[in-house]
C-alpha positions in Angstrom: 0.0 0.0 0.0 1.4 3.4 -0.8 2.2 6.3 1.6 1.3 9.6 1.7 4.8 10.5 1.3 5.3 8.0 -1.8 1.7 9.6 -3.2 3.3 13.0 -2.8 6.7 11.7 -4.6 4.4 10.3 -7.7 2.5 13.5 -8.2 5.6 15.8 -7.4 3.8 17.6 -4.7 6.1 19.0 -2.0 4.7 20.9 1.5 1.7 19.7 3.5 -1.0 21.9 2.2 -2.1 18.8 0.1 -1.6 16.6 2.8 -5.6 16.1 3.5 -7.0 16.0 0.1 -4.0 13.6 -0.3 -4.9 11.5 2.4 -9.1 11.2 1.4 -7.6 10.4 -2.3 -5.2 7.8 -1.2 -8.5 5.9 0.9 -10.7 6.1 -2.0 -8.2 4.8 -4.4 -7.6 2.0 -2.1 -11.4 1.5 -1.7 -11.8 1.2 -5.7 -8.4 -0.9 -6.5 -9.9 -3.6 -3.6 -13.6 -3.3 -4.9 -12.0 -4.1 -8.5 -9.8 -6.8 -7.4 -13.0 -8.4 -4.8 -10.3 -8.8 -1.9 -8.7 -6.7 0.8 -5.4 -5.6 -0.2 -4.6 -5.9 3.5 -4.6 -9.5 3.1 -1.4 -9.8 0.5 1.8 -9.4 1.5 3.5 -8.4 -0.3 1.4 -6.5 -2.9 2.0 -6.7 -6.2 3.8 -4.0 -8.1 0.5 -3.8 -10.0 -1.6 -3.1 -7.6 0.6 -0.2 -5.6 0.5 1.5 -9.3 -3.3 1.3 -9.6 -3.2 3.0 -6.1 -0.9 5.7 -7.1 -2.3 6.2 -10.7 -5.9 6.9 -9.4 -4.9 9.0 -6.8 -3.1 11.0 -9.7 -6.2 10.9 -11.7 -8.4 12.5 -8.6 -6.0 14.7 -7.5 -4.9 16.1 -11.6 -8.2 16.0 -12.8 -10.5 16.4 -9.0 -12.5 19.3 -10.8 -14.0 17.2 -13.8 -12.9 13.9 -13.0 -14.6 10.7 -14.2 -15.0 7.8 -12.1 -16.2 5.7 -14.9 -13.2 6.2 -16.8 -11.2 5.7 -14.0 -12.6 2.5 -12.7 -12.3 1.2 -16.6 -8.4 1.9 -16.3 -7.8 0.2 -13.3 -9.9 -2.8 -14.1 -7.5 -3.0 -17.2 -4.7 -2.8 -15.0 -5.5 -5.1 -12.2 -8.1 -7.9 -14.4 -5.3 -10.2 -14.3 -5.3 -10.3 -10.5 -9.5 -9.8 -9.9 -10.7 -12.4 -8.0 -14.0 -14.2 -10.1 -16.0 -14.1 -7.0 -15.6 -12.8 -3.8 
């Protein structure tokens, strides 16, 4: 799972001012990737270098485009991304 500091390095956003949008961005992204993949990322150690750059991508995707962003899209992306590690069922 990503950090707030490793979120910050991907985006190449320095100071704290960020920090709480950041933070919200980072739980939601999480949220998605583990609804996409149907299990808790929690549960794998160690996650995949796949999944740590759907984390980091979408919380790139809010935070760049947080005025018109679109969640479909999104969710499309990362389900390209992760569909070789989705569980069938949960």
């Amino acid at each position: 799972m990503p950090t707030l500091q490793e979120v910050k390095d991907y985006l190449g956003v320095e100071g704290g001012h960020s920090d709480p949008l950041l933070l919200s961005q980072l739980d939601a992204a999480r949220e998605l990737v583990e609804s996409i993949l149907r299990y808790q990322i929690a549960k794998i150690n160690p996650v995949p270098a796949t999944v740590k750059q759907a984390i980091l991508f979408a919380c790139a995707y809010m935070f760049t485009g947080r005025e018109q962003a679109d969640i479909k899209v999104l969710e499309q992306m990362l389900r390209n991304m992760l569909l070789s590690l989705r569980r069938e069922v949960f």
